[in-house]
C-alpha positions in Angstrom: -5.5 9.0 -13.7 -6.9 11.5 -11.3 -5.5 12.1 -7.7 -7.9 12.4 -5.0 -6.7 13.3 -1.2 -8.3 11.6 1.2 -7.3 11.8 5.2 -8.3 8.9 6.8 -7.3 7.1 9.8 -8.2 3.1 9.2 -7.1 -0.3 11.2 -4.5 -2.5 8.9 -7.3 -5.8 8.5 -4.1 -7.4 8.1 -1.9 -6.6 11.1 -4.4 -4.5 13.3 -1.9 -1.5 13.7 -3.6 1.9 14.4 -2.9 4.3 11.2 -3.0 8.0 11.1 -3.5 8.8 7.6 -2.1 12.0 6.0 -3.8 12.0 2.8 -1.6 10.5 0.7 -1.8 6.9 3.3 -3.7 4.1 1.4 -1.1 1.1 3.2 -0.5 0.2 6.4 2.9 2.0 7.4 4.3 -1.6 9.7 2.9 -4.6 7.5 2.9 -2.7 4.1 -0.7 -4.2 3.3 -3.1 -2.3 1.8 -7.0 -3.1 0.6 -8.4 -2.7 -2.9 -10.7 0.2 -2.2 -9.6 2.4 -5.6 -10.1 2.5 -9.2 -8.0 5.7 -9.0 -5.9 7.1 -6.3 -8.4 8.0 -3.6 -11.3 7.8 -5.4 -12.8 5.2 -3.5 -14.6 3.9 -6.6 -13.6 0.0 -6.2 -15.8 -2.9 -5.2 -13.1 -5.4 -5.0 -12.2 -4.9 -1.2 -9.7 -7.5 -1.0 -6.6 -7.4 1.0 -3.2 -5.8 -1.1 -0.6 -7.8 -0.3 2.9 -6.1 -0.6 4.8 -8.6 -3.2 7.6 -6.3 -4.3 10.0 -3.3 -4.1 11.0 -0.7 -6.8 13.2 1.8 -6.4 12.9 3.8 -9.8 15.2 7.0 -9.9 15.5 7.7 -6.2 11.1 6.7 -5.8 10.7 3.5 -3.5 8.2 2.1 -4.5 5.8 -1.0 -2.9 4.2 -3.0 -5.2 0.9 -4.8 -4.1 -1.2 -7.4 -5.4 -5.0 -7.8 -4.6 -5.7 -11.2 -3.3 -9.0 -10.9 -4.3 -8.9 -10.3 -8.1 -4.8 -10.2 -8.7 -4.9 -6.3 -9.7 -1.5 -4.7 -9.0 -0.1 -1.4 -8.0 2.4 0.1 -7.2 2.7 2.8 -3.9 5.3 5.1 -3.0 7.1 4.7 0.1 6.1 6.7 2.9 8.7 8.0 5.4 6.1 6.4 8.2 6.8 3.2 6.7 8.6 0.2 8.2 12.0 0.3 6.9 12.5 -3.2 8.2 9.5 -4.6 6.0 10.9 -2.7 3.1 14.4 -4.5 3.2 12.6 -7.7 3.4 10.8 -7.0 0.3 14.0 -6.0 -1.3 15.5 -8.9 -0.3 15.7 -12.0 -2.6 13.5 -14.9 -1.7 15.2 -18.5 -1.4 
């Protein structure tokens, strides 16, 4: 898997938050969502398109980690947490679901 840096600013289709990318940004730092865009990080290279929804939390080793599944086609990844990133919609993926 090959890395590709991409700085882009986008509008979350899910939430319509403003986000300043940084390169590493492929999810929406207040709702967590993300869309389907790569086959690789940043390549851009996917014609899915559908929305990510986050569905889970990891935190491996001291890495937080969100994991998202594409409504679309039900691929899944998992993103590292950004320090931009809602810390309130991280403890509610974290937290168990009754």
């Amino acid at each position: 898997m090959t890395f590709i840096k991409n700085k882009e600013d986008f509008i979350c289709e899910h939430c319509g938050y403003e986000v300043k990318g940084n390169g590493y940004t492929n999810h929406c730092s207040k709702c967590l969502w993300s869309k389907h865009v790569d086959i690789d990080p940043g390549d851009r290279a996917s014609d899915c398109g559908g929305m990510m929804e986050p569905i889970g939390y990891e935190n491996l080793v001291g890495e937080e980690r969100i994991v998202l599944r594409c409504k679309k086609c039900a691929h899944e990844r998992p993103n590292k947490v950004s320090p931009e990133d809602s810390r309130d919609a991280i403890v509610g993926l974290a937290s168990p679901r009754s």
